[in-house]
C-alpha positions as CSV (number, residue, x, y, z in Angstrom):
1,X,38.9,79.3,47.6
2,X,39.1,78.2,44.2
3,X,41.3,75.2,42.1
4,X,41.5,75.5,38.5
5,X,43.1,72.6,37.0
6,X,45.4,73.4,34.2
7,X,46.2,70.7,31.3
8,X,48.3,70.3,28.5
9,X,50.7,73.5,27.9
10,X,50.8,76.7,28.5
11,X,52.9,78.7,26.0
12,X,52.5,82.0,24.7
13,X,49.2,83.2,22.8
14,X,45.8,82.0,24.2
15,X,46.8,80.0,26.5
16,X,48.0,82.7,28.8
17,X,45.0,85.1,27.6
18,X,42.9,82.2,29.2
19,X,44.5,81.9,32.3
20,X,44.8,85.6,33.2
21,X,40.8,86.3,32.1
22,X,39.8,83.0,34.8
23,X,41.9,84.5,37.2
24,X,40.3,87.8,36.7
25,X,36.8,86.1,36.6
26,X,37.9,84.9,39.9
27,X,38.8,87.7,41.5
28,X,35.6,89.4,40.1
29,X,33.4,86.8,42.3
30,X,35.6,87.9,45.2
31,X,37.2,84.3,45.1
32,X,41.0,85.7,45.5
33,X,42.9,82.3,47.1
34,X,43.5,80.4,44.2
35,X,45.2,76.7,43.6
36,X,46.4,75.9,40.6
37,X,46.2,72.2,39.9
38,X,49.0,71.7,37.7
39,X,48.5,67.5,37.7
40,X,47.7,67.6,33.6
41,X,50.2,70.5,32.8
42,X,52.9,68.9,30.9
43,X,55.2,72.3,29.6
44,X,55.3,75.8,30.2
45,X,57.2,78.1,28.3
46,X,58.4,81.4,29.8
47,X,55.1,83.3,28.7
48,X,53.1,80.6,30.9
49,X,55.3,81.2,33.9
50,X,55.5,84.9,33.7
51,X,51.3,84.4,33.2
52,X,51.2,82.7,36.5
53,X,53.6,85.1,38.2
54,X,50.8,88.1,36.6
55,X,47.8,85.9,38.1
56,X,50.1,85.8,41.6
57,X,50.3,89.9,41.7
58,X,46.5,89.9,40.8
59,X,45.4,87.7,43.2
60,X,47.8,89.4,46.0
61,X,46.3,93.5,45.3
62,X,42.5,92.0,45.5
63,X,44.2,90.7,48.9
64,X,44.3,86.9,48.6
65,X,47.2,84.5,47.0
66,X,48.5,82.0,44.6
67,X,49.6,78.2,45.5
68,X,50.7,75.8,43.0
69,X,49.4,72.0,43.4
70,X,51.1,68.8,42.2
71,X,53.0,70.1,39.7
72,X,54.9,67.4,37.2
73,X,58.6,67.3,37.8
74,X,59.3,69.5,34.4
75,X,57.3,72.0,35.7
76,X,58.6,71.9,39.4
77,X,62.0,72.2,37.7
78,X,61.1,75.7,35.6
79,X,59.7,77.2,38.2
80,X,63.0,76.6,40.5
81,X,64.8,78.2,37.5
82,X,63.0,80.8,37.2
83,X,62.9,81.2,41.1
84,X,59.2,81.4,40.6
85,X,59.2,78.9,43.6
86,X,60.2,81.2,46.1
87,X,57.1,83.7,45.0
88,X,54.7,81.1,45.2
89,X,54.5,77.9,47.6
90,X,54.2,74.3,46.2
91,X,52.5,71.4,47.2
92,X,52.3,67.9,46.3
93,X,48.7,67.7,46.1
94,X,45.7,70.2,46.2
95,X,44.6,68.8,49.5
96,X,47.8,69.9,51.1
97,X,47.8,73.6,49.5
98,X,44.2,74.2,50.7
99,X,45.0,73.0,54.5
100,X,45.2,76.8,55.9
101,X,44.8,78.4,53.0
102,X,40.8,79.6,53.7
103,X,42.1,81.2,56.5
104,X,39.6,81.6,59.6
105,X,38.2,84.7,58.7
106,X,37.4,83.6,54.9
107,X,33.9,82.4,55.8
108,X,33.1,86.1,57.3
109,X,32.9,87.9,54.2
110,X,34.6,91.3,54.2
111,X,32.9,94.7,52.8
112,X,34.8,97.4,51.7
């Protein structure tokens, strides 16, 4: 499991270039249940959220998933618009996304 803490804005360009190359670097390392730490992310535009929804489909075809951590209350409220919070669960802090989220099988490696 893996928490990548995301700060400022994300808005279309780099930004969400960034974001879906560490996801894929992720995934790559066989790390595939990601948090996202969104404490120091102060705006997303509709490119950054449709970025996160891409990085949630990645994440889910290498078989793991996406959680969102403490997420500012500007950002909580664009992803209820955008009904991105009924893709991808929210919590108030990243200690409460990973509880459960390793799974009990996570430790025993699986080969394909």
């Amino acid at each position: 499991m893996a928490a990548l803490e995301m700060r400022g804005s994300i808005h279309c360009g780099p930004e969400c270039a960034r974001l879906e190359r560490e996801v894929d670097g992720l995934i790559a390392a066989r790390d595939t249940r990601v948090i996202f730490d969104m404490a120091g992310l102060t705006h997303a535009d509709s490119a950054g959220i449709g970025a996160i929804v891409k990085c949630l489909t990645k994440l889910k075809n290498a078989g793991g998933g996406l959680r969102i951590a403490a997420a500012q209350s500007m950002i909580q409220y664009s992803l209820k618009l955008t009904k991105v919070d009924m893709l991808i669960e929210i919590f108030p802090t990243v200690e409460q996304a990973a509880k459960g989220f390793s799974g009990p099988d996570a430790s025993a490696g699986q080969t394909a």
